[in-house]
C-alpha positions as CSV (number, residue, x, y, z in Angstrom):
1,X,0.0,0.0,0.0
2,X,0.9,3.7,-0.9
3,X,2.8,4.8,2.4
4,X,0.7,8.1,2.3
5,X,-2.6,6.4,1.6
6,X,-1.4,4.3,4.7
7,X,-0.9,6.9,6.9
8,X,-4.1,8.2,5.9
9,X,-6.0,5.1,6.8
10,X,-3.9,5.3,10.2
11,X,-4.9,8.7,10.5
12,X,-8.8,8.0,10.0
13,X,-8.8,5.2,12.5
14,X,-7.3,7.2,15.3
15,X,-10.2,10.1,14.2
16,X,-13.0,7.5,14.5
17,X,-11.6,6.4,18.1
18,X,-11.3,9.8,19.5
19,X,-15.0,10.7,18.2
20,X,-15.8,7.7,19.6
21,X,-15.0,8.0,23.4
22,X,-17.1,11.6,24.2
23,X,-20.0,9.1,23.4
24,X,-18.9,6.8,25.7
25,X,-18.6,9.7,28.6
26,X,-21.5,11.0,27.8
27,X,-23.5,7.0,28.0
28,X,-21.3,7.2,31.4
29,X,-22.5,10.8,32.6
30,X,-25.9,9.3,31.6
31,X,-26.0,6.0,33.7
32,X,-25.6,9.1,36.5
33,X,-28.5,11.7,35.1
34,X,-31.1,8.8,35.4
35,X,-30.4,8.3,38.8
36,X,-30.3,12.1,39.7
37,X,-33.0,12.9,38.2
38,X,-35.0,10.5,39.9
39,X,-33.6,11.6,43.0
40,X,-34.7,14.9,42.2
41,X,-38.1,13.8,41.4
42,X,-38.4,12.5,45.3
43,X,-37.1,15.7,46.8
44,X,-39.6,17.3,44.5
45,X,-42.4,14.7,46.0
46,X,-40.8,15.4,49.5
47,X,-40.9,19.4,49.5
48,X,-45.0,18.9,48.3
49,X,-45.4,16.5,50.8
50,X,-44.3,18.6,53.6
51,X,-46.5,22.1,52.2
52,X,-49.7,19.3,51.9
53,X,-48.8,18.3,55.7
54,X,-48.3,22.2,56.7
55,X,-51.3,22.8,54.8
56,X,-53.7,19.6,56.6
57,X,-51.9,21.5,59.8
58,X,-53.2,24.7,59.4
59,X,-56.5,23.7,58.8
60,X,-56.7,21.8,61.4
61,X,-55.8,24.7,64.0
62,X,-58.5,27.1,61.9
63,X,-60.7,24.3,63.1
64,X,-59.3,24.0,66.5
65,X,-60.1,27.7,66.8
66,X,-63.3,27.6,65.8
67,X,-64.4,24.6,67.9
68,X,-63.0,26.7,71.0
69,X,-65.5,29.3,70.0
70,X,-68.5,27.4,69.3
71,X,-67.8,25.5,72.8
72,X,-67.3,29.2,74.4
73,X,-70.8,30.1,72.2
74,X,-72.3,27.1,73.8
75,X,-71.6,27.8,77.4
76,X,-73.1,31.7,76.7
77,X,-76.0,30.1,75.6
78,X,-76.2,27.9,78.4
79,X,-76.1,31.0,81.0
80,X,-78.6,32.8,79.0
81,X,-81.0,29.8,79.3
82,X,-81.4,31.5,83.0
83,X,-82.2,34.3,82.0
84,X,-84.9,33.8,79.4
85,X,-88.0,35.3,80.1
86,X,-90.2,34.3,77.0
87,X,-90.8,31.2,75.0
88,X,-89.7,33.4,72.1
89,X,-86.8,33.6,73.5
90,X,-86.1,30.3,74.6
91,X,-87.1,28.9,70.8
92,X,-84.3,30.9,69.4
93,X,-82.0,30.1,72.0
94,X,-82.9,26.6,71.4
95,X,-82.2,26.7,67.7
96,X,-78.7,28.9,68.5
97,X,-78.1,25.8,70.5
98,X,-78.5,23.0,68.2
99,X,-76.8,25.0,65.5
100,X,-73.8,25.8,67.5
101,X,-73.9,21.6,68.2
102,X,-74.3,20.9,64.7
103,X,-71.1,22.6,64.1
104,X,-69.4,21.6,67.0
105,X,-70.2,18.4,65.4
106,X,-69.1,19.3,62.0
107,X,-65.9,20.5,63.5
108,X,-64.5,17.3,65.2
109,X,-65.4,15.3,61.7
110,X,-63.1,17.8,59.9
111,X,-60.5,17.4,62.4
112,X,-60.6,13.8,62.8
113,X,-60.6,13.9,59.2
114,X,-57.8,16.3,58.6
115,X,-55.7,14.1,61.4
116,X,-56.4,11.4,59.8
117,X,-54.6,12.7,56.5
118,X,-51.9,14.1,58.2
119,X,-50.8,11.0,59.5
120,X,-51.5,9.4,55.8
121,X,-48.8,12.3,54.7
122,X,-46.6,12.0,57.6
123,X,-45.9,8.5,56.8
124,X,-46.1,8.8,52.8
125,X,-43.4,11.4,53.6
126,X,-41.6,8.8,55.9
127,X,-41.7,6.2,53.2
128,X,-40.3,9.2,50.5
129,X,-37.1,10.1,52.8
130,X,-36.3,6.4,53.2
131,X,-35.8,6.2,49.1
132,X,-34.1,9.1,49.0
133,X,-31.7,8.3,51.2
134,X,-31.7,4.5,49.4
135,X,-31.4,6.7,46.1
136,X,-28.6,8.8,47.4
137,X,-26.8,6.3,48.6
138,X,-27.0,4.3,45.1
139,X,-25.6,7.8,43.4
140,X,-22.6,7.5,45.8
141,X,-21.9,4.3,44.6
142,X,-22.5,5.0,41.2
143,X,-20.7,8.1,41.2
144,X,-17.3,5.8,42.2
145,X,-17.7,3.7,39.4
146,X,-18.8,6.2,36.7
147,X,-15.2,8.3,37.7
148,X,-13.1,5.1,37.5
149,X,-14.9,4.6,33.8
150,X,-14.3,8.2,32.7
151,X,-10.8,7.8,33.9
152,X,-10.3,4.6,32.4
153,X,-12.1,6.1,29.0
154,X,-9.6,9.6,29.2
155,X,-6.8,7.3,29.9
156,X,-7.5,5.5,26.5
157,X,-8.3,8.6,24.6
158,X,-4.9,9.7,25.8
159,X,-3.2,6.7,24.2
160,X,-4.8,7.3,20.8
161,X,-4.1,11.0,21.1
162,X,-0.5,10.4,21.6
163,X,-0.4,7.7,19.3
164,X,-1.5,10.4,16.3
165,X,0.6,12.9,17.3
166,X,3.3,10.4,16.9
167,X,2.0,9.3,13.3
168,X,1.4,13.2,12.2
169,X,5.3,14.0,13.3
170,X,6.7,13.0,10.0
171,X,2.9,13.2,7.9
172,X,3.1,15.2,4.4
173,X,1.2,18.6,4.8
174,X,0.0,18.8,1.6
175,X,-2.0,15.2,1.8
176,X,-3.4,16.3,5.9
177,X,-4.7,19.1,4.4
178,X,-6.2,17.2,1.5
179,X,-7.5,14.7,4.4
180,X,-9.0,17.5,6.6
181,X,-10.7,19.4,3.7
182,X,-12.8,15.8,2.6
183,X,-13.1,15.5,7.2
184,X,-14.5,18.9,7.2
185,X,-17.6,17.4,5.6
186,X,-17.1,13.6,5.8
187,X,-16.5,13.5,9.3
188,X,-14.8,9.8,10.4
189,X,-15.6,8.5,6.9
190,X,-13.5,10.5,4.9
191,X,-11.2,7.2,4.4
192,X,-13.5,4.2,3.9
193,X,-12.8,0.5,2.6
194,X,-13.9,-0.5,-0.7
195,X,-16.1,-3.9,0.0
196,X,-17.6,-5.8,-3.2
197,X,-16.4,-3.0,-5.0
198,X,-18.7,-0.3,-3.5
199,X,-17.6,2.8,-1.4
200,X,-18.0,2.1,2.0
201,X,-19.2,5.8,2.5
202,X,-22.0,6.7,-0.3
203,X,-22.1,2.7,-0.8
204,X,-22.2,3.6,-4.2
205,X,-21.0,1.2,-7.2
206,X,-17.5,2.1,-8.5
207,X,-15.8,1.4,-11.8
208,X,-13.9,-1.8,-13.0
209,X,-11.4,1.2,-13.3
210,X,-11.0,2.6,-10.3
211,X,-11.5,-0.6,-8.6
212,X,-8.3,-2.1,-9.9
213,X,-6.6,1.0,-8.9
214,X,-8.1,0.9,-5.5
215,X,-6.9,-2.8,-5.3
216,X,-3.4,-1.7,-6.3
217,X,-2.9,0.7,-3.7
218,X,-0.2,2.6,-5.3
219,X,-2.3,6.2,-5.4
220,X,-4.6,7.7,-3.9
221,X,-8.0,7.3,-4.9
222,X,-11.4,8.9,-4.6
223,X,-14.4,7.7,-4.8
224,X,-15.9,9.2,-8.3
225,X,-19.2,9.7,-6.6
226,X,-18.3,10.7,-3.0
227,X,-15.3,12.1,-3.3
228,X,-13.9,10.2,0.2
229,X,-10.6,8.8,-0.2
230,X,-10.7,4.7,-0.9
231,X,-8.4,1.9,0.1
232,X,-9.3,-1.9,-0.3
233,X,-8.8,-3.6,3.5
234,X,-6.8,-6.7,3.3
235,X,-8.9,-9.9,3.7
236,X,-7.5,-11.2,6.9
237,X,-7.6,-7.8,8.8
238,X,-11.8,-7.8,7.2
239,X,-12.5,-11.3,8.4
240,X,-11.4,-10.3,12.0
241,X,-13.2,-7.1,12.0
């Protein structure tokens, strides 16, 4: 093979690595998100939680309040009974009575009731804080082995980093910038195998022609209808890939 078309091949592969490892941070970084974000989600359910407990609360001391004054309305009524003078009087101090009862009545329903969901909070938010702290936890663990995978990743990334600086020490300028004009576009395909004499990058059909020339190696050679650069892969190194 043409030294410079294999340098450029050399060249490409390191390119296609390097691209290749942000993914893998990123798939890393995301193993994390899912786990925050849930996490989030509970401190989200926990903060409501605690205004739907404050909220049950404060009803329930309106209610306390008012109970203390319908039992305060109760005992004037009862030291008016002694007082009454006419059976006019009495009636509506009757009814004032049975209202003031009805309410009282009312009253300790609503705060039974509104006990009642307190307690229903007080232990959903119980139940909450326990999987947060079970989340949290997790996150901690996670968070170890997500570092030791980015460091592991970088370290690689480092390798194939040095390893093209090493290969672009003694590369021809004229054929990088020839390479990084058809990358600016191409991306990691600007140098693709030929396989059953297609270009592996439009997968278009190319010539008899320019197929033996690809299989010869001794030029470089674009496709005709891509314009990426081609080299043929040698059967062996195919097979294993």
């Amino acid at each position: 093979m043409n030294k410079y078309l294999e340098d450029l091949v050399k060249l490409s592969k390191f390119d296609s690595k390097i691209s290749a490892f942000e993914p893998q941070i990123e798939n890393e970084k995301a193993k994390l998100a899912t786990f925050i974000e849930i996490a989030e989600e509970i401190k989200n359910s926990i903060n409501s939680t605690y205004a739907e407990i404050d909220d049950v609360k404060s009803k329930g001391s309106k209610n306390n309040i008012h109970l203390a004054e319908l039992k305060a309305k109760l005992d004037d009524i009862s030291k008016k009974n002694s007082q009454v003078q006419t059976e006019k009087e009495l009636k509506a101090l009757q009814l004032e009575e049975e209202i003031a009862k009805e309410q009282i009545s009312f009253a300790n329903e609503e705060i039974a009731r509104l006990e009642n969901i307190a307690t229903s909070k007080e232990e959903e938010l119980k139940e909450l804080q326990e999987k947060l702290t079970a989340e949290e936890t997790e996150i901690k663990d996670l968070q170890v082995s997500v570092d030791n995978s980015i460091e592991e990743i970088n370290k690689d990334r480092n390798i194939v980093y040095q390893q093209r600086s090493e290969l672009l020490e003694n590369f021809d300028n004229k054929i990088l910038t020839f390479y990084e004009k058809i990358r600016r576009w191409a991306k990691d395909s600007a140098v693709v195998p030929v396989k059953k004499q297609a270009c592996y990058g439009c997968f278009m059909k190319i010539s008899d022609q320019a197929y033996a020339e690809v299989i010869k190696s001794e030029e470089i050679i674009n496709c005709p209808h891509c314009g990426r650069i081609l080299y043929k892969e040698v059967e062996e190194e195919t097979k294993e890939a």
